[in-house]
C-alpha positions as CSV (number, residue, x, y, z in Angstrom):
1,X,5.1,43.7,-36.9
2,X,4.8,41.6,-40.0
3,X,1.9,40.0,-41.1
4,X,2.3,35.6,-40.4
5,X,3.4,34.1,-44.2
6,X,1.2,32.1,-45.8
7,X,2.2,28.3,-45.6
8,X,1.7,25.6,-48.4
9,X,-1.3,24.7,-46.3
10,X,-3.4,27.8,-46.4
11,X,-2.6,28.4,-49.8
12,X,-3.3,24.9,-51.3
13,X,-6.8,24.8,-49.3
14,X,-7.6,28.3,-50.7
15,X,-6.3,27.5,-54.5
16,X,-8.6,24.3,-54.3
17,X,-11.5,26.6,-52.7
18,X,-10.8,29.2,-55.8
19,X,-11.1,26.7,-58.4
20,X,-14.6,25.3,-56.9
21,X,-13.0,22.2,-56.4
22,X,-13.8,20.0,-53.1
23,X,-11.4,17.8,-51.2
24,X,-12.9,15.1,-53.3
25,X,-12.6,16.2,-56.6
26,X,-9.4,17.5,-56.1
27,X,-8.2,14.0,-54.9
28,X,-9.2,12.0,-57.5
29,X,-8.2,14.1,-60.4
30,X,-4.2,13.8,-58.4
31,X,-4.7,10.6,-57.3
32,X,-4.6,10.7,-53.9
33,X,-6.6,9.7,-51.0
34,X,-9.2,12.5,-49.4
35,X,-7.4,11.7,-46.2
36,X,-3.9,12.8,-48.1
37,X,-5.5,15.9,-49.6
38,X,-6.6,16.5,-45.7
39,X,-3.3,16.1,-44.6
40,X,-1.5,18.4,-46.8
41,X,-3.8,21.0,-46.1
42,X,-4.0,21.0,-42.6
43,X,-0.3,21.1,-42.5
44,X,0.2,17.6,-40.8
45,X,2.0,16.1,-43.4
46,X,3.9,17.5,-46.7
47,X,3.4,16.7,-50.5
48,X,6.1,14.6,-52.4
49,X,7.9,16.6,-55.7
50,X,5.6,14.2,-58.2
51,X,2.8,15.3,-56.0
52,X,3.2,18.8,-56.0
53,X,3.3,18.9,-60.1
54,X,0.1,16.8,-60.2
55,X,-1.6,19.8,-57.6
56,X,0.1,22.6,-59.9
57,X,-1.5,21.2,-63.0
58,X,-4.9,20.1,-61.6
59,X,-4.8,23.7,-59.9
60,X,-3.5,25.4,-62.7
61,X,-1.0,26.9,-60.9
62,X,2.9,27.2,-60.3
63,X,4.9,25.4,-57.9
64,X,6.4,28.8,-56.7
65,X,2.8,29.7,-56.0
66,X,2.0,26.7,-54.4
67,X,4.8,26.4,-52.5
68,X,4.8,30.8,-51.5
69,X,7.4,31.5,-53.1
70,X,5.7,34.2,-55.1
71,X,1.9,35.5,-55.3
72,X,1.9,35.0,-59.0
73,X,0.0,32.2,-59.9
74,X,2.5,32.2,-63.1
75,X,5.1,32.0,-60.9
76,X,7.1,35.0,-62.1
77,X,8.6,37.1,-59.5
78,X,9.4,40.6,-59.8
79,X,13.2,40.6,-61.7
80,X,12.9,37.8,-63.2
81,X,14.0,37.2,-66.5
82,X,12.1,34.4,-68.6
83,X,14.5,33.4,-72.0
84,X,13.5,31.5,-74.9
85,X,15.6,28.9,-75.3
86,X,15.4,27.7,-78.4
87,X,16.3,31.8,-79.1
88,X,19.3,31.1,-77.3
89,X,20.2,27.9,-78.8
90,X,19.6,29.8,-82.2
91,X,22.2,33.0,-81.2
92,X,24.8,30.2,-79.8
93,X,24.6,28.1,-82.8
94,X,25.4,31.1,-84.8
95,X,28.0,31.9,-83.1
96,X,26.8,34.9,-81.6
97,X,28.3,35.7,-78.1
98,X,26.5,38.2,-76.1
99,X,23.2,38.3,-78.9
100,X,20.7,40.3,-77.1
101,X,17.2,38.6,-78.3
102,X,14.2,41.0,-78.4
C-alpha cells in the first residue's frame, strides 16, 4: 500500500511551521486575512495563482513544492533540465543550430 500524498494543505501549514512563521505573520506579510491563511491550510478552500506566488516568495519556496509536485523546495525534479536563456538566445543569434551550451 502506498503511503496518502501530501496535499497543498499539509505542506503549506508545515512550510509556514518550518520557517517559524505563525498564521499571523504569515498573513500579513501575503496580505491576506488569518481566516484565509486558515482556510487554505485546513484544505476548505484553495489559493488563487497571485496568491500562491505571494506564499512561494514569503516561504521561500517553489510553486511545484507548494503545490507537491516535487519535494525540492527549488522545485527541480529529478530529469529536469534547467537552460540559460540568454545562452540560448546567444547560440540562436549566431546562428548555431543544435549548440550544446556547457
Amino acid at each position: 500500500r502506498m503511503p496518502p500524498q501530501e496535499s497543498f494543505a499539509s505542506r503549506l501549514r508545515a512550510t509556514r511551521s518550518a520557517r517559524d512563521l505563525d498564521k499571523t505573520q504569515l498573513a500579513a506579510r501575503i496580505r491576506v486575512k488569518v481566516r484565509t491563511l486558515s482556510n487554505w491550510e485546513a484544505g476548505e478552500t484553495e489559493p488563487s495563482a497571485s496568491n500562491i506566488a505571494a506564499l512561494c516568495d514569503a516561504l521561500r519556496v517553489s510553486a511545484d513544492y507548494l503545490l507537491c509536485r516535487t519535494d525540492n523546495e527549488d522545485g527541480l525534479r529529478p530529469g529536469m533540465v534547467i537552460m540559460n536563456l540568454d545562452a540560448v538566445r546567444a547560440a540562436e543569434v549566431e546562428g548555431g543550430q543544435g549548440a550544446i551550451l556547457g
